[in-house]
C-alpha positions as CSV (number, residue, x, y, z in Angstrom):
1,X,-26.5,-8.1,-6.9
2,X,-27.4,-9.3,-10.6
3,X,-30.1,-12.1,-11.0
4,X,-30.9,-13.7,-14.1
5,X,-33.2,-17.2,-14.2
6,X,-33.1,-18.1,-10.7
7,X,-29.5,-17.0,-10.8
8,X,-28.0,-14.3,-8.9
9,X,-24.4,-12.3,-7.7
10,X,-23.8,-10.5,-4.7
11,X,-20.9,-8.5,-4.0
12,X,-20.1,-5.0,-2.7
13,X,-19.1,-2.5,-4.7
14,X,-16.0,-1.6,-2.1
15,X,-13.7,-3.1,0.2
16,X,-11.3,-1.0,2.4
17,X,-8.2,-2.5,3.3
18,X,-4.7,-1.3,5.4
19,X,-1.5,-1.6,3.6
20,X,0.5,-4.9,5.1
21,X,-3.2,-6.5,6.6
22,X,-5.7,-8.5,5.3
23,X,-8.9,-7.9,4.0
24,X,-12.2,-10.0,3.4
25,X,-14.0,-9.8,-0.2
26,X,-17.4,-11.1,0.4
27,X,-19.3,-13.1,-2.4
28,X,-22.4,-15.0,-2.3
29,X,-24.7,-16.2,-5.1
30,X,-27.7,-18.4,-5.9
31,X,-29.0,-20.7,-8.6
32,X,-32.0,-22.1,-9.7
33,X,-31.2,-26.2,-8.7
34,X,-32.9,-27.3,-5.4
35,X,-29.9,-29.3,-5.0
36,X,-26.7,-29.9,-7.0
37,X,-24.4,-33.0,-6.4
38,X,-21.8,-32.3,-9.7
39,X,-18.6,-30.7,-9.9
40,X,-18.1,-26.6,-8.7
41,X,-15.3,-24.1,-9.8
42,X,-15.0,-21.0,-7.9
43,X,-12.7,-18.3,-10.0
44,X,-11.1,-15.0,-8.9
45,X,-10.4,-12.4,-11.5
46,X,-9.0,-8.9,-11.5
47,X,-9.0,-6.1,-13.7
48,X,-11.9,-6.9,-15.8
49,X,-15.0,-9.7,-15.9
50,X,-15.0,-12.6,-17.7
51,X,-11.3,-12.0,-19.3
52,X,-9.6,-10.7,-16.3
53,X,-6.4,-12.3,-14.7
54,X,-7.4,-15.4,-12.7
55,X,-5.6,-15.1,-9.4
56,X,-7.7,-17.5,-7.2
57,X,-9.2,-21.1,-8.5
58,X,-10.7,-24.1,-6.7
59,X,-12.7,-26.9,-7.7
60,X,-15.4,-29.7,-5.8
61,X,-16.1,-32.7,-7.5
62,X,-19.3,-33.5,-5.4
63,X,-20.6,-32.0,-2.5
64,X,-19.3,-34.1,0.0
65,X,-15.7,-32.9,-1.0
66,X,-14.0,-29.2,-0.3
67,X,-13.2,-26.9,-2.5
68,X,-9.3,-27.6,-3.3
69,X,-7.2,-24.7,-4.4
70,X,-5.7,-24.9,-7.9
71,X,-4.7,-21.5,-8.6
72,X,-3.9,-18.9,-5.6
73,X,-1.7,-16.2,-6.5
74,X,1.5,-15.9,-4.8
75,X,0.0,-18.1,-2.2
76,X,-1.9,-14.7,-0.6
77,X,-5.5,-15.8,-1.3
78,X,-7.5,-17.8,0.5
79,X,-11.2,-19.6,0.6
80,X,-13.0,-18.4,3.7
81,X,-16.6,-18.7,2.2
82,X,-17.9,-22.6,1.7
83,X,-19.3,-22.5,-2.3
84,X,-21.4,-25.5,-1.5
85,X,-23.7,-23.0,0.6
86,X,-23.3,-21.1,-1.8
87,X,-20.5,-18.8,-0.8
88,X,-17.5,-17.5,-2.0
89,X,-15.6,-15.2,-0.2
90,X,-11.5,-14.9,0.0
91,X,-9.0,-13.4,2.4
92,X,-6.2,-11.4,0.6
93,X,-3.1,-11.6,2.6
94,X,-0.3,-9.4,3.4
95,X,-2.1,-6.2,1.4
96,X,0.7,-4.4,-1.1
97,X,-0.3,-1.5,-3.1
98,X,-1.1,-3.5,-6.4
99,X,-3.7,-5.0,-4.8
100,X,-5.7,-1.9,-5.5
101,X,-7.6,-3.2,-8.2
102,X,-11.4,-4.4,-9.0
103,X,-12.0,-8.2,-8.6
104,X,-14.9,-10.3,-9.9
105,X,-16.2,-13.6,-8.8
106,X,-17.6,-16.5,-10.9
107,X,-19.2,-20.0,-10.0
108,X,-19.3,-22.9,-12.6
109,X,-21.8,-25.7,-12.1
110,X,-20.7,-28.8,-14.8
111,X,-23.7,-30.6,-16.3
112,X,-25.5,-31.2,-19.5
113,X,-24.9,-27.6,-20.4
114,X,-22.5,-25.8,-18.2
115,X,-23.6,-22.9,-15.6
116,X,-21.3,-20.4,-15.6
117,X,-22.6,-17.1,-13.8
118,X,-19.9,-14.1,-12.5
119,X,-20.5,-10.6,-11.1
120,X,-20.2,-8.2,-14.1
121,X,-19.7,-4.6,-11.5
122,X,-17.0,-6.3,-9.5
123,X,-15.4,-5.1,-5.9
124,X,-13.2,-1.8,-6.3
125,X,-10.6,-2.9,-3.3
126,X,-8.8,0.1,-1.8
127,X,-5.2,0.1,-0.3
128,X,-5.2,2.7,2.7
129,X,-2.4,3.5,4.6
130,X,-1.2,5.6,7.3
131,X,2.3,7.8,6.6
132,X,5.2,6.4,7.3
133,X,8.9,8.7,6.4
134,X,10.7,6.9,3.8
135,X,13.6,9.1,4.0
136,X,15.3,12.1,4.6
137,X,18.3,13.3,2.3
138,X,20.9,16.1,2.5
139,X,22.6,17.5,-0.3
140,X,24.8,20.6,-0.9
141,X,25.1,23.5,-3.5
142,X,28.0,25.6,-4.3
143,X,27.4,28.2,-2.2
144,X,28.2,25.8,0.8
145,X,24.5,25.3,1.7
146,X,22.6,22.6,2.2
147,X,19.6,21.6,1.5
148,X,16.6,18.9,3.1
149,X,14.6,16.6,0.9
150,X,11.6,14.3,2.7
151,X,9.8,11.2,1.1
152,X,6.6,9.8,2.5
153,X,4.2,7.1,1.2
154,X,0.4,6.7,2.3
155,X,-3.3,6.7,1.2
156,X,-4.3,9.1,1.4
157,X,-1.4,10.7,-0.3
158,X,0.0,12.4,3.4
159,X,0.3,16.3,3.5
160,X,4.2,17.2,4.1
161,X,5.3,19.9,5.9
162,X,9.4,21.2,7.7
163,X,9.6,22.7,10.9
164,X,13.2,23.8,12.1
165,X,15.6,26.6,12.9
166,X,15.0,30.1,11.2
167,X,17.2,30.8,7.9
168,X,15.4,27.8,5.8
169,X,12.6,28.0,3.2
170,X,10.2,25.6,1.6
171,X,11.2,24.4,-1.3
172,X,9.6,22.7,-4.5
173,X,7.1,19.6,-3.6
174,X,6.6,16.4,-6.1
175,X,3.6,13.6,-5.7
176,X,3.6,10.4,-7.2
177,X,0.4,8.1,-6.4
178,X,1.0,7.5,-2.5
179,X,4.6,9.0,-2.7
180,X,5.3,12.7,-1.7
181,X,8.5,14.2,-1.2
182,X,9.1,18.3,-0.3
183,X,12.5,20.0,-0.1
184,X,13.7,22.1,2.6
185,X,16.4,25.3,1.1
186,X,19.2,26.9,2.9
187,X,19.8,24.6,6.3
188,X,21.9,27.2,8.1
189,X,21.5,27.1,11.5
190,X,22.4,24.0,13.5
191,X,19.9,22.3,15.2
192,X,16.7,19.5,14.9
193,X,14.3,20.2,11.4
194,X,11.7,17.8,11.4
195,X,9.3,16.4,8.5
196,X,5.9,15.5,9.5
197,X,3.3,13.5,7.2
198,X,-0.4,13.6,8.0
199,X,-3.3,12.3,6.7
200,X,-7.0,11.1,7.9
201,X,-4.9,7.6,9.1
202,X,-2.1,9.1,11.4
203,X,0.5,11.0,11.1
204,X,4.6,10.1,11.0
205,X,7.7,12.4,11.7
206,X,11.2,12.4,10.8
207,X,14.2,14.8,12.0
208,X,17.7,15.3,11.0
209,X,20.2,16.9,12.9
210,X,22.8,19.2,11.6
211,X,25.7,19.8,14.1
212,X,28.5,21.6,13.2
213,X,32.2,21.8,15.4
214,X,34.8,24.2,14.5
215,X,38.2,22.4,15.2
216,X,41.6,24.2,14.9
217,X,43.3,25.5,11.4
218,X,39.4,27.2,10.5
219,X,38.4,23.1,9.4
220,X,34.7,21.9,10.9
221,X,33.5,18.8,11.4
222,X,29.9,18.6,10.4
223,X,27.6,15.7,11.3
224,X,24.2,15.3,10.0
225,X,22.0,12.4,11.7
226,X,19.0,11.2,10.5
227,X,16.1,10.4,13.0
228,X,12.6,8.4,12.3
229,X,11.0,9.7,15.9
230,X,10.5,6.3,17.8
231,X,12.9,4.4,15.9
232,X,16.7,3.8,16.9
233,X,18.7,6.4,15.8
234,X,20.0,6.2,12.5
235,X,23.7,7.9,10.9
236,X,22.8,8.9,7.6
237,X,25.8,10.8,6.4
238,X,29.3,12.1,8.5
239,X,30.9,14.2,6.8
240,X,34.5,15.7,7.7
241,X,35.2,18.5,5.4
242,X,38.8,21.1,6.0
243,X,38.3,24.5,5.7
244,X,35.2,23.7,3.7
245,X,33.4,26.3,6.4
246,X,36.3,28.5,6.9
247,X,36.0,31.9,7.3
C-alpha cells in the first residue's frame, strides 16, 4: 500500500479473471480524520493514475447517504465495497478481452482544502481463458487439393495441433495476442481430421469431415462438414463439383 500523513492505498498488484465472468478488484484506504461527515467521491481509472480514463464514479454527500453511481462504464461496474468504511472495491462484469488493463483507485474527501489520495502502482487485471475453436476453413489449390486452416482464441495463447488421415502435412502457423490459427496441406484421404487447442485452462477440439462419392459420368460429390466436438453438427461448405475428380 502507499501511506502518506495518516493517509494510505491498498490494492494488489494483480487480479486474475476468466473471459465472460466477473472479477473483484479490491481497494481499501485510510485517512487521518477520526471521523468525516462531508461529501466522498470514489473514482475508477484505467491505463494510467491520476490522468487515466474514468470508467467508474460515485459520490456521498454525508455519511448517512450511499454512494450513488454517476459514471459506470457500459453499465459493467459496480460498488461492492462501502467507502464510508473505508472501502472501495468494484465488480467488473461480463469480462471481454479489453479489460486487460491496469486500474487505479482514488477517494476525494471535500473540505476546506480538498483530500484527494489515489493508488499510484495500480491493479494489472488479467483476461484468462480457456480455448475454444473459432473455426475451421477449407480451401483448394490448382492441383485439386485441399487444404485445412484452424483458428483458436485463449490465454494463454492455446498450442494448435492436426491429427487425421495419412497424406497431410503441417502447414505454416500465425499468432495474434490470444488468436492462433495453423494450416493443414494436402487433405487427400477421406475421413475425420481434427484440431485440438490446449493450454494450462482446458483444452477444445474441432473436426471436419471430408467425404467424397463418385457418382456416374467420372463426377464426385464431395461434402466437407465441420464439427465443434460437443456442439450440434454444423455444414460448413457442400460442394458438388463434375468431373472436377475425374480420372
Amino acid at each position: 500500500g502507499v501511506q502518506c500523513n495518516g493517509w494510505s492505498v491498498h490494492v494488489p498488484s494483480d487480479v486474475t479473471g476468466e473471459l465472460g465472468k466477473m472479477v473483484i478488484l479490491p481497494c481499501t484506504f485510510t485517512h487521518p480524520y477520526k471521523t468525516f461527515d462531508r461529501a466522498l467521491t470514489a473514482i475508477w481509472r484505467i491505463r494510467e493514475p491520476y490522468n487515466g480514463t474514468v470508467i467508474f464514479k460515485c459520490v456521498s454527500q454525508s455519511s448517512s447517504e450511499l454512494c450513488r453511481t454517476a459514471i459506470s462504464h457500459k453499465n459493467k461496474y459496480k460498488l461492492l465495497g462501502n467507502p464510508r468504511h473505508k472501502d472501495l472495491s468494484i465488480r467488473v462484469d461480463n469480462l471481454t478481452w479489453s479489460d486487460s488493463e491496469r486500474y487505479f483507485c482514488r477517494v476525494e474527501l471535500a473540505g476546506d482544502i480538498q483530500d484527494k489520495y489515489e493508488s499510484r502502482n495500480g491493479i494489472k487485471l488479467h483476461v484468462i481463458a480457456a480455448p475454444r475453436i473459432i473455426n475451421i476453413t477449407v480451401s483448394s489449390s490448382r492441383d485439386h487439393t485441399f487444404q485445412a486452416r484452424c483458428t483458436a482464441e485463449g490465454e494463454p495463447a492455446p498450442a494448435l495441433s492436426w491429427s487425421g488421415p495419412p497424406g497431410s502435412s503441417p502447414g505454416s502457423g500465425s499468432a495474434s495476442g490470444h488468436r492462433v490459427s495453423k494450416e493443414l496441406r494436402s487433405l487427400s484421404h477421406d475421413g475425420k481430421y481434427t484440431c485440438t487447442a490446449v493450454n494450462s485452462h482446458g483444452r477444445a477440439e474441432g473436426a471436419l469431415y471430408l467425404y467424397r462419392f463418385r457418382a456416374p459420368h467420372s463426377s464426385s460429390f464431395m461434402i466437407l462438414i465441420f464439427v465443434p466436438l460437443g456442439v450440434k453438427v454444423v455444414v460448413l461448405l457442400a460442394m458438388l463439383s463434375f468431373a472436377f475428380f475425374s480420372r
